[in-house]
TIVO-2410 file (N, C-alpha, C; in nm, 3 decimals):
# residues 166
REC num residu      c1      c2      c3 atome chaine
REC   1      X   0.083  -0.118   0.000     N      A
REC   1      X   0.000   0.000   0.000    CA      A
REC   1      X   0.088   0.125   0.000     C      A
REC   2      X   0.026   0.224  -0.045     N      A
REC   2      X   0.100   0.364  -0.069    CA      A
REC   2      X   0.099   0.439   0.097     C      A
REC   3      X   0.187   0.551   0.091     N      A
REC   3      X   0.154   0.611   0.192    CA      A
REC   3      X   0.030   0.672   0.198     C      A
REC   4      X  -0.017   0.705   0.094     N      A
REC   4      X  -0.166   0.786   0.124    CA      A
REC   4      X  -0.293   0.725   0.176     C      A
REC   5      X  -0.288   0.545   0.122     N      A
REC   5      X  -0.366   0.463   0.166    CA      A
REC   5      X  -0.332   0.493   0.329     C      A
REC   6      X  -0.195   0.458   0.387     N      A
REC   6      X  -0.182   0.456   0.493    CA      A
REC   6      X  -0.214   0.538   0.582     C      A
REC   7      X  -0.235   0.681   0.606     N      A
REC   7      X  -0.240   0.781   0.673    CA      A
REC   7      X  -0.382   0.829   0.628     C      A
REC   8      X  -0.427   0.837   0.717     N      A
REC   8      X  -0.595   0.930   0.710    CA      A
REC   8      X  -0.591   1.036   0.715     C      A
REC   9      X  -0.709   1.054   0.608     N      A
REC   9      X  -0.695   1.237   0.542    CA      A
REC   9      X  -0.730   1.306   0.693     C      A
REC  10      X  -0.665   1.416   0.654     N      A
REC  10      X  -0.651   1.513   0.778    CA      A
REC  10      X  -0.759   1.594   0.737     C      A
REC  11      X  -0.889   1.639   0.824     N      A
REC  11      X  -1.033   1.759   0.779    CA      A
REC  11      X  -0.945   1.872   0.729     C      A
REC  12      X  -1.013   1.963   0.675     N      A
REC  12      X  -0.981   2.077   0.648    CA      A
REC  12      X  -0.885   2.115   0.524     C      A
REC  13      X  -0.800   2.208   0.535     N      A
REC  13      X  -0.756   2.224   0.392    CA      A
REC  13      X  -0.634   2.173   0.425     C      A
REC  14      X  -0.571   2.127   0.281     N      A
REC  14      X  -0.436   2.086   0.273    CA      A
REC  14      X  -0.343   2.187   0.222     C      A
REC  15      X  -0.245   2.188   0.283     N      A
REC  15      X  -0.102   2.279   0.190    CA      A
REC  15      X  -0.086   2.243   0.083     C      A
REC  16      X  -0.037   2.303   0.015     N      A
REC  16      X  -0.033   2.299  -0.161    CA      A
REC  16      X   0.152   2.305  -0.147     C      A
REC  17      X   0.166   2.166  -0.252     N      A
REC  17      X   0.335   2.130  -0.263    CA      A
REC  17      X   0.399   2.245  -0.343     C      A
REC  18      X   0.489   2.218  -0.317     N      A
REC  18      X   0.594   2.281  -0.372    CA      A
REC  18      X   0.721   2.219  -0.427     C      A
REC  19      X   0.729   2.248  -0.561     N      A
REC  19      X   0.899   2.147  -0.603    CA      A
REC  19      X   0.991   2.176  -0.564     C      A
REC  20      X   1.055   2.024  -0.510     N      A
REC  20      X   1.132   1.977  -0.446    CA      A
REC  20      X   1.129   1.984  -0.285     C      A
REC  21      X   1.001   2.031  -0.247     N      A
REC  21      X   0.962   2.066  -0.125    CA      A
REC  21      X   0.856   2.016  -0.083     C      A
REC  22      X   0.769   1.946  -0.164     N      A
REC  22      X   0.659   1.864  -0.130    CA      A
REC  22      X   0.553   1.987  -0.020     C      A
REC  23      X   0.567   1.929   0.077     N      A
REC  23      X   0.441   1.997   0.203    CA      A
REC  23      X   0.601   2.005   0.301     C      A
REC  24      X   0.674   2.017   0.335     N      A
REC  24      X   0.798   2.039   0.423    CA      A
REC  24      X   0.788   2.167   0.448     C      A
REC  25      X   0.756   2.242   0.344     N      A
REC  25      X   0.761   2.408   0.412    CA      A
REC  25      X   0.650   2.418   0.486     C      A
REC  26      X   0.582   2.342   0.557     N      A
REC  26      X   0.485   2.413   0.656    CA      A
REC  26      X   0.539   2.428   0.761     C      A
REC  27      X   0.598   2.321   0.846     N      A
REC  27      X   0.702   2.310   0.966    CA      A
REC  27      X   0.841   2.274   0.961     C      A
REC  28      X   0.899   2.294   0.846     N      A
REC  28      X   1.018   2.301   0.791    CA      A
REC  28      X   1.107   2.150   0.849     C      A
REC  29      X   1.024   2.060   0.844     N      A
REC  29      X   1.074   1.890   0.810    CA      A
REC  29      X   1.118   1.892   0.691     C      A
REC  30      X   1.185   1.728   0.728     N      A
REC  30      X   1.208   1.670   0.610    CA      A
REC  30      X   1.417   1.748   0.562     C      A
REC  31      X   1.466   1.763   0.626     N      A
REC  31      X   1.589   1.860   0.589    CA      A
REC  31      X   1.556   1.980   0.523     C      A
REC  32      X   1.465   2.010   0.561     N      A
REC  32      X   1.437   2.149   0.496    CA      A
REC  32      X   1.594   2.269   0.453     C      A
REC  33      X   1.589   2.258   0.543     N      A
REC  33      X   1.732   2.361   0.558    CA      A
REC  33      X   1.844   2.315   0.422     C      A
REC  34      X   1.903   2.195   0.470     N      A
REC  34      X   1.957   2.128   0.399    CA      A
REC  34      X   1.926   2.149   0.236     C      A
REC  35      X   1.791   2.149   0.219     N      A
REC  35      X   1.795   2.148   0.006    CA      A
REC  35      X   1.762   2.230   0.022     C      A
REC  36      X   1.687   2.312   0.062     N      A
REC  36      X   1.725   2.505   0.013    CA      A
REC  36      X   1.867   2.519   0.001     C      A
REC  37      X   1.942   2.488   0.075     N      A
REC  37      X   2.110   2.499   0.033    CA      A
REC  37      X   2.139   2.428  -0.069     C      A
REC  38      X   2.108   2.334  -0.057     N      A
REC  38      X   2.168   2.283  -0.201    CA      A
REC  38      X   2.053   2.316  -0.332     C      A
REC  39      X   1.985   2.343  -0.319     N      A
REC  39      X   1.882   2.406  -0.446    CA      A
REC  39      X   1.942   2.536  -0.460     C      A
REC  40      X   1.991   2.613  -0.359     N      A
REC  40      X   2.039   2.754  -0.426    CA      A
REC  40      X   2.127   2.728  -0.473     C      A
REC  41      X   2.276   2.624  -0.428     N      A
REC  41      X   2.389   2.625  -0.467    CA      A
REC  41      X   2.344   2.553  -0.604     C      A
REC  42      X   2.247   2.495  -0.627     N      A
REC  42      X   2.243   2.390  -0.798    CA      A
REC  42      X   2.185   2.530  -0.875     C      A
REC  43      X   2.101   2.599  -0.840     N      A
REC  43      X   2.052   2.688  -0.924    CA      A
REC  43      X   2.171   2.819  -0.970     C      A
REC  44      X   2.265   2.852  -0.892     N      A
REC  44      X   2.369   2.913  -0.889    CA      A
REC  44      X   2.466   2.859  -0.984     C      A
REC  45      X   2.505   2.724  -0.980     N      A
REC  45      X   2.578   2.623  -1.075    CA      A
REC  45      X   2.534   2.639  -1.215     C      A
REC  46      X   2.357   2.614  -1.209     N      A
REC  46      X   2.360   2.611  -1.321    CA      A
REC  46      X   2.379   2.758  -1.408     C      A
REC  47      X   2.325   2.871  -1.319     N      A
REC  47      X   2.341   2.968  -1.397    CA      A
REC  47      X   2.470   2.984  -1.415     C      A
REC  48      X   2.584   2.937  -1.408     N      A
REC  48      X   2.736   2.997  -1.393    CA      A
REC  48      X   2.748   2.895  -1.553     C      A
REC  49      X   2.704   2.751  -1.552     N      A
REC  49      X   2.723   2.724  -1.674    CA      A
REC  49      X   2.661   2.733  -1.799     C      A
REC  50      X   2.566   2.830  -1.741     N      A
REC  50      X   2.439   2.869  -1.860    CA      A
REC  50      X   2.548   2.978  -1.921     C      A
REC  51      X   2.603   3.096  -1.856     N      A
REC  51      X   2.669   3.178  -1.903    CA      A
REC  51      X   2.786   3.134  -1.922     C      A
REC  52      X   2.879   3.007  -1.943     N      A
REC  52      X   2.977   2.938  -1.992    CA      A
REC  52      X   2.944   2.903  -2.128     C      A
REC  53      X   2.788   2.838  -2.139     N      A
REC  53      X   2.780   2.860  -2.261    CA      A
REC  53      X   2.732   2.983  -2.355     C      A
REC  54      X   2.690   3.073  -2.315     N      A
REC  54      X   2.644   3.178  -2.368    CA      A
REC  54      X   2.744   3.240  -2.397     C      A
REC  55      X   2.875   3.209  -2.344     N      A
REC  55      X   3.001   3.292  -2.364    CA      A
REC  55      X   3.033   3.209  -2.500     C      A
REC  56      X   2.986   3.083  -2.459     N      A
REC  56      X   3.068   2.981  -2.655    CA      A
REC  56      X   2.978   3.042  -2.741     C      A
REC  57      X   2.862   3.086  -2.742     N      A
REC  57      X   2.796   3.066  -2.854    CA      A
REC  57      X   2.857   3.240  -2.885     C      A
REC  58      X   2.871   3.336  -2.841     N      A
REC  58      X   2.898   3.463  -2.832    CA      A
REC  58      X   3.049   3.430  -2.910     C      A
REC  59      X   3.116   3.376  -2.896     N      A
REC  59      X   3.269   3.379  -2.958    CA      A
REC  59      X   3.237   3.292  -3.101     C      A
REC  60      X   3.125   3.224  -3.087     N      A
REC  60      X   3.066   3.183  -3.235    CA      A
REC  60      X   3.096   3.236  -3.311     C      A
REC  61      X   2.956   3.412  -3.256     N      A
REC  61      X   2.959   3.495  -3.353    CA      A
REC  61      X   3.040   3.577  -3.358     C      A
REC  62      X   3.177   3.585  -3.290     N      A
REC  62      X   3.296   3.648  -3.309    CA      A
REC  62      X   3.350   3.620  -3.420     C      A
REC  63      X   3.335   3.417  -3.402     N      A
REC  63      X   3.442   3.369  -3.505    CA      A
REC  63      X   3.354   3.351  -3.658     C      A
REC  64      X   3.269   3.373  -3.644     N      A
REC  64      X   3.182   3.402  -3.771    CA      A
REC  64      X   3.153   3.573  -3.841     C      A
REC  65      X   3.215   3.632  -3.751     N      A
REC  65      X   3.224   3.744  -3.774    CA      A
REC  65      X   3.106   3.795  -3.846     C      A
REC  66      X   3.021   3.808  -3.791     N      A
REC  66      X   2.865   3.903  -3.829    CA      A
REC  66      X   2.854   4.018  -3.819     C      A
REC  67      X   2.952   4.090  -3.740     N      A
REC  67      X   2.956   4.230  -3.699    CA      A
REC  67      X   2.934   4.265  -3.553     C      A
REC  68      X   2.971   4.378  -3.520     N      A
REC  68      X   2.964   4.453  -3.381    CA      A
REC  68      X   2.813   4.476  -3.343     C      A
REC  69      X   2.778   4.500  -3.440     N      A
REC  69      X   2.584   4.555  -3.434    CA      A
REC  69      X   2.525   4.393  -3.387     C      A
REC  70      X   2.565   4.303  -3.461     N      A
REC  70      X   2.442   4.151  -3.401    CA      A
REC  70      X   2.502   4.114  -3.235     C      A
REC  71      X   2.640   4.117  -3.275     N      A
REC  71      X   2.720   4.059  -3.151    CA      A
REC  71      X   2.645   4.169  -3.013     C      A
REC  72      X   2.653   4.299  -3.015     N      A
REC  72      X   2.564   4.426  -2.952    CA      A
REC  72      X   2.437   4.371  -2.897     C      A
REC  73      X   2.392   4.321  -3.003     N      A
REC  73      X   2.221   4.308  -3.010    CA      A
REC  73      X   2.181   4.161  -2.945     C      A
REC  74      X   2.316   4.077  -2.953     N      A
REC  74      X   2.280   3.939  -2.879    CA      A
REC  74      X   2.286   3.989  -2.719     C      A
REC  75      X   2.383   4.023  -2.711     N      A
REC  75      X   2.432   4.085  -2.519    CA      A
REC  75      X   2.333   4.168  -2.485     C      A
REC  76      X   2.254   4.247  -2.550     N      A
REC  76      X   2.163   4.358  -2.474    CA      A
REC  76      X   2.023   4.249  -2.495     C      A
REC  77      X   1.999   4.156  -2.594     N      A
REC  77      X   1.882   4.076  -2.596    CA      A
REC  77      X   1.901   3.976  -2.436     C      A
REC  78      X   1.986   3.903  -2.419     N      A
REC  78      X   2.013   3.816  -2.303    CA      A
REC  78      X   2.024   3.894  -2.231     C      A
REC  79      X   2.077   4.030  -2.177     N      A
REC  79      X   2.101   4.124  -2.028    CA      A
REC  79      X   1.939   4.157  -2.014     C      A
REC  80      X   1.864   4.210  -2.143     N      A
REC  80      X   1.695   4.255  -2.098    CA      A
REC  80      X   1.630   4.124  -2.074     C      A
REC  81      X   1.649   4.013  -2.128     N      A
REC  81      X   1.554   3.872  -2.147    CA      A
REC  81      X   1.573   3.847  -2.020     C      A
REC  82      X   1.703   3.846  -1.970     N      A
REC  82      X   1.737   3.837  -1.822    CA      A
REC  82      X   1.678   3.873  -1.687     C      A
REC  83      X   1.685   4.004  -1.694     N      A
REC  83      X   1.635   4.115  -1.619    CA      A
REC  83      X   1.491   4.090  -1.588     C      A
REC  84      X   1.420   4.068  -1.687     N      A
REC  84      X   1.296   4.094  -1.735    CA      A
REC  84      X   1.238   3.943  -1.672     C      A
REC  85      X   1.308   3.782  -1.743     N      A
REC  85      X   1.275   3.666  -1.617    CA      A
REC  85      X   1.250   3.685  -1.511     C      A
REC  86      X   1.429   3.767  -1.447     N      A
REC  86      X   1.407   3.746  -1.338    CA      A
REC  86      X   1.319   3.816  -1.193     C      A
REC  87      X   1.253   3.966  -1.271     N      A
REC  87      X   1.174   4.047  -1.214    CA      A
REC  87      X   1.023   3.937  -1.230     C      A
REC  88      X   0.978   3.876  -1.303     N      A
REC  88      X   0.890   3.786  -1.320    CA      A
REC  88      X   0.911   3.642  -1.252     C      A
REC  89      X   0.996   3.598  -1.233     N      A
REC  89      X   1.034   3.491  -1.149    CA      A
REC  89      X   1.005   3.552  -1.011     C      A
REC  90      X   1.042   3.646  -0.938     N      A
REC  90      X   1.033   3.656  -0.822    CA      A
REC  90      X   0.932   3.734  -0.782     C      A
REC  91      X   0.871   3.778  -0.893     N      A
REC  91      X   0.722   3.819  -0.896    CA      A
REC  91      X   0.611   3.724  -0.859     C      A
REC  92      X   0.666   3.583  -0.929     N      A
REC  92      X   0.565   3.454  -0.879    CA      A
REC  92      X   0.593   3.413  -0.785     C      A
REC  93      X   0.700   3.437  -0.718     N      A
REC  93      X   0.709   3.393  -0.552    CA      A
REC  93      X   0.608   3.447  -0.477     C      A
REC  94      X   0.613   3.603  -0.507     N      A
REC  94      X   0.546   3.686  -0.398    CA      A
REC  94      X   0.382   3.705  -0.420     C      A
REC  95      X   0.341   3.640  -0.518     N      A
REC  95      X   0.170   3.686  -0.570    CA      A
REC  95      X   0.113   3.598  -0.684     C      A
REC  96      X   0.061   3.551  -0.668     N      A
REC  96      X  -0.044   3.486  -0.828    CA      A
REC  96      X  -0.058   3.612  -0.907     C      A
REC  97      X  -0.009   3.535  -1.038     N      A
REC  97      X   0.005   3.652  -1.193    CA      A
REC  97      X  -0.173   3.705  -1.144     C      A
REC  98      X  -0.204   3.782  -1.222     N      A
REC  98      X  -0.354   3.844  -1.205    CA      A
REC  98      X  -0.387   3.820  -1.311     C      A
REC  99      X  -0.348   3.809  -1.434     N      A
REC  99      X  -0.373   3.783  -1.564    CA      A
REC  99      X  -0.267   3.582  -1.599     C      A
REC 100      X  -0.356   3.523  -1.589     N      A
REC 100      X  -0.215   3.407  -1.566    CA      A
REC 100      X  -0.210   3.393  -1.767     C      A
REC 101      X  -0.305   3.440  -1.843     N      A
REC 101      X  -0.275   3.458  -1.990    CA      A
REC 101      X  -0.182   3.576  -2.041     C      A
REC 102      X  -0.143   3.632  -2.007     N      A
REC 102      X  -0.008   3.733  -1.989    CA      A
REC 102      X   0.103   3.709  -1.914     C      A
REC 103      X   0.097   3.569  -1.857     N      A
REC 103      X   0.220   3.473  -1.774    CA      A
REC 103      X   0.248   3.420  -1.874     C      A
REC 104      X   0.132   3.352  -1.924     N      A
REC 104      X   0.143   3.218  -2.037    CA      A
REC 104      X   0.204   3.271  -2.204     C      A
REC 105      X   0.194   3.433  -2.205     N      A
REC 105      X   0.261   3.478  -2.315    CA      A
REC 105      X   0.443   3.511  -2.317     C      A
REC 106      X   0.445   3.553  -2.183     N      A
REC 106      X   0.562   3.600  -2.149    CA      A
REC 106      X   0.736   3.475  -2.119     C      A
REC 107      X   0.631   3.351  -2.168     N      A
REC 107      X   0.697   3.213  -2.137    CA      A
REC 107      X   0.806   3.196  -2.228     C      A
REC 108      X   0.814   3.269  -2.369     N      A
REC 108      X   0.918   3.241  -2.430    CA      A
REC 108      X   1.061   3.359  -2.392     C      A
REC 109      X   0.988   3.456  -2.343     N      A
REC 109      X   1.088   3.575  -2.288    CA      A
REC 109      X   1.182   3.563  -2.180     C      A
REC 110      X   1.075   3.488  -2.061     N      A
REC 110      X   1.146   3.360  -1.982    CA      A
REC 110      X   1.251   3.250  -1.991     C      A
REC 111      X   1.230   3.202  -2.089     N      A
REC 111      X   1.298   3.089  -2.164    CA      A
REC 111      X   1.477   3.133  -2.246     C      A
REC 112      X   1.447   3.269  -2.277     N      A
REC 112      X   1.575   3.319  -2.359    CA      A
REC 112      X   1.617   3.363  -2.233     C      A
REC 113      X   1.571   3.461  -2.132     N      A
REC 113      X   1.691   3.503  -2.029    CA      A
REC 113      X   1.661   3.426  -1.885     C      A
REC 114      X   1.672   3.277  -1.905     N      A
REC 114      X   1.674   3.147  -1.814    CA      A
REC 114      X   1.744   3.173  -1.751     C      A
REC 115      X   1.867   3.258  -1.779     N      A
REC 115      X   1.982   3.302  -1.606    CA      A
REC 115      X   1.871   3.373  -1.537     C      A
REC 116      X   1.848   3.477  -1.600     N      A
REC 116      X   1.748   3.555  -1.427    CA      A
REC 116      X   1.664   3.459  -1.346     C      A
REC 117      X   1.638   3.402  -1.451     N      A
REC 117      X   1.483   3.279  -1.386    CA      A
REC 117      X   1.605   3.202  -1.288     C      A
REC 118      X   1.695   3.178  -1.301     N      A
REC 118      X   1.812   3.063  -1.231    CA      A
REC 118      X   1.822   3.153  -1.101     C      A
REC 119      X   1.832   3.274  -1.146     N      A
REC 119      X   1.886   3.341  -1.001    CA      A
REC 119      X   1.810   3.361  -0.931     C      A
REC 120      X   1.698   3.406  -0.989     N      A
REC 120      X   1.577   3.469  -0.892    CA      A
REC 120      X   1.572   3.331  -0.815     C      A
REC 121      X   1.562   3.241  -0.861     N      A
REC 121      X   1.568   3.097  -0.771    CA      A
REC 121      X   1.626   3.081  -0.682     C      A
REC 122      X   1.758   3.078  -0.697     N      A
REC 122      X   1.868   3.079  -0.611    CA      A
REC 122      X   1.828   3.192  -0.517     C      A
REC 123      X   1.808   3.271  -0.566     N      A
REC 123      X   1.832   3.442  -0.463    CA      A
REC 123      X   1.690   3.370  -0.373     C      A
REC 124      X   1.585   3.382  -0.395     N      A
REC 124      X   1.519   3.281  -0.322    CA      A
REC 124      X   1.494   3.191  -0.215     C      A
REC 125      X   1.602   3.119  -0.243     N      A
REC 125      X   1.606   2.983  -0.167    CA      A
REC 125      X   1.710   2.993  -0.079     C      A
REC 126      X   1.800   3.156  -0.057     N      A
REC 126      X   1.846   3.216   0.048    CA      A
REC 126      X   1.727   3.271   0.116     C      A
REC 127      X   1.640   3.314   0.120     N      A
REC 127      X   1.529   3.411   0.169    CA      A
REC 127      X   1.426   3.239   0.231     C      A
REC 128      X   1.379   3.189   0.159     N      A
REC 128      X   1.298   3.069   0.212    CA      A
REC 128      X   1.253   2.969   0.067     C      A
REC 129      X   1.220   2.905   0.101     N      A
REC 129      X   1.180   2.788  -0.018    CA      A
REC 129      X   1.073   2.901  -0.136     C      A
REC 130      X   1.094   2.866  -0.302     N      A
REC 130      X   1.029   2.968  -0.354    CA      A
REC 130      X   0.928   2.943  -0.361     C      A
REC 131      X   0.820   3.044  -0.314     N      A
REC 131      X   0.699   3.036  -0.287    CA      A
REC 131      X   0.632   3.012  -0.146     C      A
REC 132      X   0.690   3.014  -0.065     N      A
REC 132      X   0.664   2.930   0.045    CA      A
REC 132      X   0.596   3.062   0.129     C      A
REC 133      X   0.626   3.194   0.117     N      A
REC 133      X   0.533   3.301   0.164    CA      A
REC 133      X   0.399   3.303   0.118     C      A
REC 134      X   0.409   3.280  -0.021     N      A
REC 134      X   0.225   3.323  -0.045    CA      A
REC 134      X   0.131   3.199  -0.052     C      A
REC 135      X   0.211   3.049  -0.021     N      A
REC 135      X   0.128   2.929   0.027    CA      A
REC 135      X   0.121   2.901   0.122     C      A
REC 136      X   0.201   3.014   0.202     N      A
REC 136      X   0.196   3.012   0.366    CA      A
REC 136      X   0.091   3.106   0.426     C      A
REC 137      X   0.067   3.209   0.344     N      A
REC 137      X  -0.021   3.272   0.352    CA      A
REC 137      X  -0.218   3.241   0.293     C      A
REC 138      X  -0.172   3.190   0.164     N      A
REC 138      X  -0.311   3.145   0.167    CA      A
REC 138      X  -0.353   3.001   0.218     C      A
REC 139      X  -0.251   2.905   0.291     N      A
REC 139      X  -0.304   2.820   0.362    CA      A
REC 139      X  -0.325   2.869   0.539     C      A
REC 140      X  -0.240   2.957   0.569     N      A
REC 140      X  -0.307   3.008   0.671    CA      A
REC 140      X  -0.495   3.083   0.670     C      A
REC 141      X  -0.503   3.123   0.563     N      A
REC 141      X  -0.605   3.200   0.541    CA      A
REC 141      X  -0.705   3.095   0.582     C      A
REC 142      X  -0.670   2.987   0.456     N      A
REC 142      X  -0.744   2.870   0.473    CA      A
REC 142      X  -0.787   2.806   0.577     C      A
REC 143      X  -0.718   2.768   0.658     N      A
REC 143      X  -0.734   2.766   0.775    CA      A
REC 143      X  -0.795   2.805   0.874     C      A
REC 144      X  -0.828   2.976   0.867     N      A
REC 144      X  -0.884   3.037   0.962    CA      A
REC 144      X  -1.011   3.022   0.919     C      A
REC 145      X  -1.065   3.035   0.762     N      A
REC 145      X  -1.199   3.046   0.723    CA      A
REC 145      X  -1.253   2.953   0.759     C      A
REC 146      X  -1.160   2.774   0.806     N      A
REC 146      X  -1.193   2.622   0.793    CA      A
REC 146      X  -1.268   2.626   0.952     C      A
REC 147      X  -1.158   2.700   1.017     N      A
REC 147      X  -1.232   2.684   1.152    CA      A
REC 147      X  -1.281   2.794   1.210     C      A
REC 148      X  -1.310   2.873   1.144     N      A
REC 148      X  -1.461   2.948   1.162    CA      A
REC 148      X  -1.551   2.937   1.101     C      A
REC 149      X  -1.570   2.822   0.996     N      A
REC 149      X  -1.706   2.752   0.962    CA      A
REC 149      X  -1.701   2.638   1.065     C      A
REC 150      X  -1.611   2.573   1.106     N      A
REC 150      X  -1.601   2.489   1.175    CA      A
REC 150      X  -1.669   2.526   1.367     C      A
REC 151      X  -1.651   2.632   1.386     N      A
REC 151      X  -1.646   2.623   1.526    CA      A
REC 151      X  -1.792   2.731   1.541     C      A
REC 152      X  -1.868   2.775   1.428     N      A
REC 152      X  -1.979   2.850   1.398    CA      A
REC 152      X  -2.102   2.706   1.420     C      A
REC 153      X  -2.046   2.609   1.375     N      A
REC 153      X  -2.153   2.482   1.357    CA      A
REC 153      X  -2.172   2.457   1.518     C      A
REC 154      X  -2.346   2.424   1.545     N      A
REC 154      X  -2.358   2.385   1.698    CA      A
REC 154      X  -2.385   2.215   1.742     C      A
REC 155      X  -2.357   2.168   1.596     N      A
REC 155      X  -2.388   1.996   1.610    CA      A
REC 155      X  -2.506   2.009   1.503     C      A
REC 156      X  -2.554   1.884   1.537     N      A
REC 156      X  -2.612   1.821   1.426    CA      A
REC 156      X  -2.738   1.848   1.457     C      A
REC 157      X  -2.795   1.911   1.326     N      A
REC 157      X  -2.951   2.046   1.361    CA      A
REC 157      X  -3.042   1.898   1.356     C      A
REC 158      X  -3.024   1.728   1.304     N      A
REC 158      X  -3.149   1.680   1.366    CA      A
REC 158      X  -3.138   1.608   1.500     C      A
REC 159      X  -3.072   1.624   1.613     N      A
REC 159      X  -3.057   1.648   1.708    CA      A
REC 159      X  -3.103   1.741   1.831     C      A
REC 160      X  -3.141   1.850   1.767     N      A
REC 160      X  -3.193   1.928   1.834    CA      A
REC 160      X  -3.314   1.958   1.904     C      A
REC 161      X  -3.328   2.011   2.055     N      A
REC 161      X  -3.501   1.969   2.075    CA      A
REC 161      X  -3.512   2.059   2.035     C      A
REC 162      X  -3.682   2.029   2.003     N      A
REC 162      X  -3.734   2.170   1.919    CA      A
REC 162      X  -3.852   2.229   2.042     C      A
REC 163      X  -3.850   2.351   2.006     N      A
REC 163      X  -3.912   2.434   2.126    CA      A
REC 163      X  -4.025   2.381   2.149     C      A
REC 164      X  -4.108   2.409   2.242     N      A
REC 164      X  -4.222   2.365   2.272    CA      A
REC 164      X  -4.370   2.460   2.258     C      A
REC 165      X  -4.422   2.416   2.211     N      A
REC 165      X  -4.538   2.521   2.140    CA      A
REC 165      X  -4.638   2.518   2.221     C      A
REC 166      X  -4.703   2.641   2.261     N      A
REC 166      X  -4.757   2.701   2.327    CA      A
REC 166      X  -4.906   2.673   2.296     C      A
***
């Protein structure tokens, strides 16, 4: 049997996972500590060899010689694509997009400056697991609404005596 067979659902609302973090960020089990360190240090890694290669493909167009103007136009495309991830990466830490079809457009802009998205990660996962404020926040919410419907209820209404009529 699975663990889920095994363990009985808990009432009320559940925390919403998080990758590589499962439900650990609620009470910070599980080595919590531990892979936020190593998730920043892998996200850090990788951005160091993302720009190892961005440096080969850049001496490409050195050695292909296209000119000063494309070579210009590649470095200021990756420094804004960059910038621009990573203000949007750490934008989704802190808030649900409001428009999530203006997330879903902005995915290839994301994709070209993948270092910011790397860092904002990393930068992140110094601060706390990413995301872990605004699922900490709307499962707290959750929570409070759960047991103030919960503690509003007086038992079971066919149970109740009913008044006595006059």
């Amino acid at each position: 049997m699975s663990d889920e067979e095994q363990t009985p659902a808990k009432a009320g609302p559940q925390p919403e996972e998080i990758r590589f973090f499962g439900t650990t960020w609620v009470d910070h089990s599980g080595n919590y500590a531990p892979r936020r360190a190593g998730l920043a240090a892998g996200a850090l890694a990788a951005a160091v060899a993302a720009c190892f290669v961005l440096r080969f493909a850049y001496e490409g167009l050195q050695i292909a010689a296209v000119g000063g103007v494309v070579n210009a136009l590649v470095v200021v495309m990756f420094a804004v694509c960059s910038a621009i991830a990573f203000g949007k990466t750490w934008e989704g830490f802190v808030r649900r997009p409001a428009d999530p079809a203006r997330e879903e457009s902005l995915r290839s802009l994301k994709a070209i400056g993948f270092i910011g998205s790397l860092l904002a990660y990393a930068a992140r996962c110094f601060v706390e697991a990413p995301g872990e404020g605004l699922r900490r926040t709307e499962y707290e919410t959750a929570l409070a609404q759960y047991e103030k419907r919960r503690s509003s209820r007086t038992g079971n209404p066919a149970t109740r005596k009913k008044p006595k009529r006059k």
